[in-house]
C-alpha positions in Angstrom: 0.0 0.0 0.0 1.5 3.2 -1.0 1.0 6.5 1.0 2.2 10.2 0.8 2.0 13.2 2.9 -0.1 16.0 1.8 -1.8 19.3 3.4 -5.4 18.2 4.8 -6.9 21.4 2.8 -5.0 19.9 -0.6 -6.3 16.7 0.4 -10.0 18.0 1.1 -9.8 19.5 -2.9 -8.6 16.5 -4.4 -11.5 14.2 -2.3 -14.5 16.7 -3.6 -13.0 16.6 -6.9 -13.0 13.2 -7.0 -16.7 13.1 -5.7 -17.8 15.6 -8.0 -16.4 14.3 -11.0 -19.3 11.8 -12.3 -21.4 14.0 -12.1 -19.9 16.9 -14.1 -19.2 14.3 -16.6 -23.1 13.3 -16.7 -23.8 17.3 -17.6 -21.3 17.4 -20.6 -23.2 14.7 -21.5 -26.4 16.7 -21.1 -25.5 20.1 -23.1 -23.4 17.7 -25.7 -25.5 15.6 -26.4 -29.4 15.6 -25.3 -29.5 19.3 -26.3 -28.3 18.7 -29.5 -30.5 16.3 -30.2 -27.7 13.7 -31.1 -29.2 11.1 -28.7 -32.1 10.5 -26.1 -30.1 9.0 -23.6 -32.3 7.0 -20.8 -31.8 6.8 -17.3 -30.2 3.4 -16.8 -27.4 5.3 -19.9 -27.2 7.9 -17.1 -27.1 5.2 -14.0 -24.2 3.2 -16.4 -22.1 6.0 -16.6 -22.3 7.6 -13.5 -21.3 4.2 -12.3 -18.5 3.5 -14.1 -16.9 7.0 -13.6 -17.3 6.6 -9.8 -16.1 2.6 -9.9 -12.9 3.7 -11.6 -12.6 6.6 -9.0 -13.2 4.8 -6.2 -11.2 1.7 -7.4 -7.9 4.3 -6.9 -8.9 4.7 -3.3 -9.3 1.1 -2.8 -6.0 0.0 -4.5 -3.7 2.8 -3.0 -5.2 3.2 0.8 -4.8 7.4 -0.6 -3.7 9.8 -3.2 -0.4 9.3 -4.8 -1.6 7.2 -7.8 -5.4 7.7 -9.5 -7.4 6.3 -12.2 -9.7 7.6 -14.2 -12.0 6.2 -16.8 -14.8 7.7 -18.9 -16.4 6.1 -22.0 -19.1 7.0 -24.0 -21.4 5.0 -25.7 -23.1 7.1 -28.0 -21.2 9.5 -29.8 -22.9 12.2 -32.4 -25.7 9.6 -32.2 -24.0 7.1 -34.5 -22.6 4.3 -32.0 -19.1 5.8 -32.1 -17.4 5.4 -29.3 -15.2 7.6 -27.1 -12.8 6.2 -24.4 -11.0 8.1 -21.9 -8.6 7.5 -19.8 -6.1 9.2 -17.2 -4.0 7.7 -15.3 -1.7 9.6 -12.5 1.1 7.9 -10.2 3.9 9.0 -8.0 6.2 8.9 -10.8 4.2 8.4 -13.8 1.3 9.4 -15.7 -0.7 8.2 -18.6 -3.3 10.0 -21.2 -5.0 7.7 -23.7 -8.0 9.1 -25.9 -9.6 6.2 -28.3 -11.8 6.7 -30.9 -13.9 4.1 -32.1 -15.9 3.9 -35.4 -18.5 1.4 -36.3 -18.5 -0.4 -39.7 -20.4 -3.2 -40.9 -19.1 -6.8 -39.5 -17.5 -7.8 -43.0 -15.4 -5.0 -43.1 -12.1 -3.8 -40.8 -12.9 -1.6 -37.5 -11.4 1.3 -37.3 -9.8 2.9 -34.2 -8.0 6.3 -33.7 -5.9 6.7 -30.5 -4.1 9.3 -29.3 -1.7 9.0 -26.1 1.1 11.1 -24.0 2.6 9.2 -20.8 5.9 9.8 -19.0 7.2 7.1 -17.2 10.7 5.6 -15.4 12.7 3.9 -17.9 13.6 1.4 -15.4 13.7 -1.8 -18.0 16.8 -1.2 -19.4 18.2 1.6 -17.8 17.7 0.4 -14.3 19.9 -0.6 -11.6 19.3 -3.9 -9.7 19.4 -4.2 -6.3 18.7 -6.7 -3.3 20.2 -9.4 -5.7 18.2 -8.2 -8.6 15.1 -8.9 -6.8 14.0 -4.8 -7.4 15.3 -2.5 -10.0 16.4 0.9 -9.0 15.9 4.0 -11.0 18.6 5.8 -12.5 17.1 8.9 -13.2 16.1 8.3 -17.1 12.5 8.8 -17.8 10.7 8.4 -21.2 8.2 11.1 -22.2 6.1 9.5 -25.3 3.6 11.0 -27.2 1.8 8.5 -30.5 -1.0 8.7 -32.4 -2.5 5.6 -34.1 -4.7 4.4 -36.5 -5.7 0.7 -36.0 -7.5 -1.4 -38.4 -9.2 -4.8 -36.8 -10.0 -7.6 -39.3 -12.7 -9.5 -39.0 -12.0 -12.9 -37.4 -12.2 -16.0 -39.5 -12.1 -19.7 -38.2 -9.8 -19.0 -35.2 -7.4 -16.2 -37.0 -7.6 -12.8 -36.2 -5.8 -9.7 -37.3 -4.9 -6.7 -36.9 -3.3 -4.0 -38.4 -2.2 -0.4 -37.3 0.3 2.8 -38.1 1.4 4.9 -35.5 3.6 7.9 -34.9 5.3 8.2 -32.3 8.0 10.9 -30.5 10.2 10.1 -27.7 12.1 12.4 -25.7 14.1 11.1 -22.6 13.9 13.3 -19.4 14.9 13.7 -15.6 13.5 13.9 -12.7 13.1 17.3 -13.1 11.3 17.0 -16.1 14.2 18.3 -18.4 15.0 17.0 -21.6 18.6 14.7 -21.6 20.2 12.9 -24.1 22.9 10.8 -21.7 23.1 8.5 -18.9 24.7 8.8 -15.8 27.7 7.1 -17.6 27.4 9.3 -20.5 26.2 7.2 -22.9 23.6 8.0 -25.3 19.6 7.6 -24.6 17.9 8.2 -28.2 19.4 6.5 -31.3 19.6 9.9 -33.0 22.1 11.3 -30.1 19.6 14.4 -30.1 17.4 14.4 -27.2 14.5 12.9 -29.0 13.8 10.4 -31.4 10.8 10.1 -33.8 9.4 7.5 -35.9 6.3 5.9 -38.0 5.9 2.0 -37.4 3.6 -0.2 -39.1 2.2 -3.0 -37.1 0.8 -6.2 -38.0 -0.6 -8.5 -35.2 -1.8 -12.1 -36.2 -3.4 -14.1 -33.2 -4.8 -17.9 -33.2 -7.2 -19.2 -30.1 -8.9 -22.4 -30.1 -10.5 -23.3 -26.8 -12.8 -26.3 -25.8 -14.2 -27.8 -22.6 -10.9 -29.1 -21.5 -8.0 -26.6 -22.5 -6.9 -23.6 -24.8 -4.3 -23.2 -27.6 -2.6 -19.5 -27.9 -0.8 -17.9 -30.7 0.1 -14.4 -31.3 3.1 -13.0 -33.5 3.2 -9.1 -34.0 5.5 -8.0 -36.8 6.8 -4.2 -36.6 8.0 -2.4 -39.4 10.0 1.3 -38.8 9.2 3.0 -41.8 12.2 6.1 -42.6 9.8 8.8 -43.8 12.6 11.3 -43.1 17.0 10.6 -43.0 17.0 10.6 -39.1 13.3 8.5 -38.4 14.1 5.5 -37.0 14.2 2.1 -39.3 14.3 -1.1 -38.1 12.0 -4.8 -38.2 11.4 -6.3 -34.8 9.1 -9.3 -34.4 7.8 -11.1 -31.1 5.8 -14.3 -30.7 4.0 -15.4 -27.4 2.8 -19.3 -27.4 0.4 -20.2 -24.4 -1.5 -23.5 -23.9 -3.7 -24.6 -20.9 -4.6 -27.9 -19.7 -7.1 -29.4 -17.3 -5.3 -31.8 -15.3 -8.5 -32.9 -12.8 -9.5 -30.0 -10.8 -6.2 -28.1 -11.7 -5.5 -26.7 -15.0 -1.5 -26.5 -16.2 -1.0 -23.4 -18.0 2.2 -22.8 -20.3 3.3 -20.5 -22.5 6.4 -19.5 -24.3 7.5 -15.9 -25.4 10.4 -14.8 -27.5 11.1 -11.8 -30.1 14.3 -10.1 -31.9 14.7 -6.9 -33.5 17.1 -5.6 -36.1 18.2 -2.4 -37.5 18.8 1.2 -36.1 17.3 0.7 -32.5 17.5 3.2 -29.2 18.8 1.1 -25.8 15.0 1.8 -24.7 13.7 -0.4 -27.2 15.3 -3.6 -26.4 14.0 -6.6 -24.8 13.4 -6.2 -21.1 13.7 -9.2 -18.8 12.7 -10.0 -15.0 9.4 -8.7 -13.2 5.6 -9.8 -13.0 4.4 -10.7 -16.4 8.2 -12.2 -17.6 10.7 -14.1 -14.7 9.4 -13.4 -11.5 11.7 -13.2 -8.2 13.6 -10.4 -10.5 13.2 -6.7 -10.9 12.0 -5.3 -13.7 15.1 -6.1 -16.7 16.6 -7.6 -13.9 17.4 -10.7 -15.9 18.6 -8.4 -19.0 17.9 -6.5 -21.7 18.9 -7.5 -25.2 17.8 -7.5 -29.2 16.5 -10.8 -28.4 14.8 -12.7 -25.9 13.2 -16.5 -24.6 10.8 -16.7 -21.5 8.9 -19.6 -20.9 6.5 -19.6 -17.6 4.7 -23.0 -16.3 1.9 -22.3 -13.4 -0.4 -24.9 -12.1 -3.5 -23.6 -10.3 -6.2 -25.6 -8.3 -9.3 -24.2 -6.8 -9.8 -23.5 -2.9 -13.0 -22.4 -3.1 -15.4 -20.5 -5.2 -13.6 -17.9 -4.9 -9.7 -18.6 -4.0 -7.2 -20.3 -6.2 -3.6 -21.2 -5.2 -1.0 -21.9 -7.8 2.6 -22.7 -8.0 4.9 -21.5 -11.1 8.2 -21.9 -12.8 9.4 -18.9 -14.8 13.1 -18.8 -16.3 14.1 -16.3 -19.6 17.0 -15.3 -21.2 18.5 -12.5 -23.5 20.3 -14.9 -25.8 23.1 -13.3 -25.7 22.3 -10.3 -27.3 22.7 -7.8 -24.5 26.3 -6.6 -25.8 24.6 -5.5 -29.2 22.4 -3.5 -27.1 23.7 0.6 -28.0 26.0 1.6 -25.1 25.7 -2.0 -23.5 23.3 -1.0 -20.5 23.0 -4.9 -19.5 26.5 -5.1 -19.1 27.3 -1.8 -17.5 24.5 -2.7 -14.1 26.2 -6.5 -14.0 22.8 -7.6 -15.5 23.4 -11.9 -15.4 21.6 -12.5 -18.7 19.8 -15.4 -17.7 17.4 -15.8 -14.4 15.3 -19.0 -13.1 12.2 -17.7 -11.2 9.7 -20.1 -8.8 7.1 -19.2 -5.9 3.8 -19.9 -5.4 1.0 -17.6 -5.0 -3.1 -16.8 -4.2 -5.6 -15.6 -6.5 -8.6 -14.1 -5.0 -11.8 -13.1 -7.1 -14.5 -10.7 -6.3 -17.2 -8.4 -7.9 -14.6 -5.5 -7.2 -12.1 -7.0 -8.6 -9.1 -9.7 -9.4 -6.3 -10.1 -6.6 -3.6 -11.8 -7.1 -0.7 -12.6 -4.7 2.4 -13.9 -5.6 5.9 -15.0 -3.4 8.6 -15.5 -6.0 12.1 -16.7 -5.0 14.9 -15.9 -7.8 18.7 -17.8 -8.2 20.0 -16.0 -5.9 17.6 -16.8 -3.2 16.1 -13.4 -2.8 12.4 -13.5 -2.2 10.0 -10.9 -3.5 6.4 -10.7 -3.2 4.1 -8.9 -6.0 0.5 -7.5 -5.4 -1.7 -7.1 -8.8 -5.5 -5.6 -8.9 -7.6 -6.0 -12.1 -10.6 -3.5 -12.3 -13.8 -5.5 -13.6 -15.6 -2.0 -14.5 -13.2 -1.1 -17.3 
């Protein structure tokens, strides 16, 4: 639980603010909408929203005990009148913050749905650039953050048989800062940040996402393999391929269910040291910090959990995880891996509790890493989003 210390009357402003805000959303809604005669919504439209605005609110208090980290989440159903949708979503921590605005466009089932998304976050390069401690069971910052800003245009086939696929091109900037908020182009070590040397990079990227699911009474086959493509519109845009495949397949085994899955990628071509491979932390090899493990043009994690039901409600499971950069850490610019004593390779294995409500998902897991340091990792879905 994380806490900070703030003036009562500052913390006063941000708790009516917080209570307030629903319901200054439901009047935009009003004057935007019913006045304009776009769409008639009802009351349960009104009840929907009003819940969902004060769910995600709420949901910040509940995760955090107080104020240091907030979420906010607004969507409307309705837009203009003609089932567009508009998502938003603002997201504030102690050291980080995310904007995301989506844009959604309905088109007739046959034919590709088309998103717009625009999105500005700051956040603690801490994958790469990090420095691990406590036997690489945390990873320290190092004063390099990453200020991003993209805009995206995303084009969702329809599915067919068990293929999907999608397709998108995004901008996007990115311009390494301090603490401080100013714009650096160095490490502590002096080493560069962007692959342009200048304090910012830019670049256009063309995605393409293929994904295979098959699922049946008994267990569930995974595939997905994303394909990125840095297209050099101008001499110093970044250009470069980079691919990455994630492999998954659960079994019931009884009661239990085994769940395995396999994740690996590589990327070639005129890359920044923020864009390689991070290793370690929830989500990769737990027991480590987050790049703990590495951080390198390639990577290989596999993760093996078996789960069996407590109750209705409480699951227990026990996992494997182990990953590796392949030994591409040293063609990493500036060699970050190398220069924080990153081991390349980490093993990963704990056990762990996962708890499910109508508020929520919690999970629980103890993780012990090679070098016998134990770490223990909280995670909180929000069901309302």
């Amino acid at each position: 639980m994380c806490c900070f210390d703030a003036p009562p009357f500052q913390v006063f402003l941000i708790s009516i603010t917080f209570f307030f805000l629903p319901y200054i959303w439901l009047l935009l809604i009003h004057f935007t909408t019913l006045k304009q005669g776009y769409w008639q919504p009802t009351f349960t439209d009104y009840w929907e929203i009003l819940k969902l605005v004060s769910f995600s609110c709420f949901s910040s208090f509940v995760q955090f005990g107080c104020f240091p980290c907030c979420s906010l989440c607004i969507k409307h159903p309705n837009l203009f009148g003609r089932s567009e949708k508009l998502d938003v979503l603002c997201n504030k921590g102690l050291y980080d913050s995310n904007i995301l605005i989506a844009y959604r466009k309905p088109r007739p089932e046959w034919l590709a749905q088309q998103s717009f998304l625009i999105q500005h976050s700051i956040s603690p390069e801490v994958g790469v650039h990090g420095l691990p401690v406590d036997n690489f069971s945390r990873s320290g910052s190092s004063g390099v953050n990453l200020c991003r800003f993209s805009a995206v245009v995303d084009l969702n086939e329809p599915a067919s048989s068990n293929w999907s696929s999608n397709t998108s091109i995004k901008f996007e900037h990115v311009r390494p800062v301090d603490d401080e908020g100013r714009s650096i182009s160095r490490d502590l070590h002096g080493f560069p940040l962007t692959c342009s040397g200048a304090y910012h990079d830019s670049m256009v990227v063309v995605k393409q996402e293929s994904r295979f699911a098959k699922i049946n009474d008994r267990s569930f086959t995974r595939f997905s393999l994303q394909i990125e493509q840095g297209i050099p519109f101008l001499s110093k845009w970044l250009i470069f391929n980079r691919f990455k495949f994630v492999a998954s397949k659960a079994v019931a085994l009884g009661p239990a269910v085994l769940l395995t899955s396999l994740t690996g990628g590589s990327v070639v071509g005129e890359i920044a040291p923020y864009q390689a491979f991070a290793i370690g932390g929830l989500g990769s090899v737990r027991g480590y910090g987050e790049g703990a493990v590495g951080s390198g043009r390639s990577c290989l994690v596999a993760n093996s959990e078996l789960t069996l039901p407590l109750n209705q409600m409480l699951e227990g499971a026990i996992f494997l995880d182990c990953g590796t950069d392949l030994g591409s850490g040293r063609y990493v610019p500036g060699n970050p891996a190398l220069r924080h004593g990153k081991p390349g390779t980490g093993v990963g294995l704990g056990c762990g509790l996962r708890f499910k409500t109508q508020l929520g998902h919690f999970q629980v897991d103890y993780a012990l890493n090679a070098f016998r340091q134990r770490t223990v990792y909280f995670g909180i879905g929000n069901l309302a989003s």
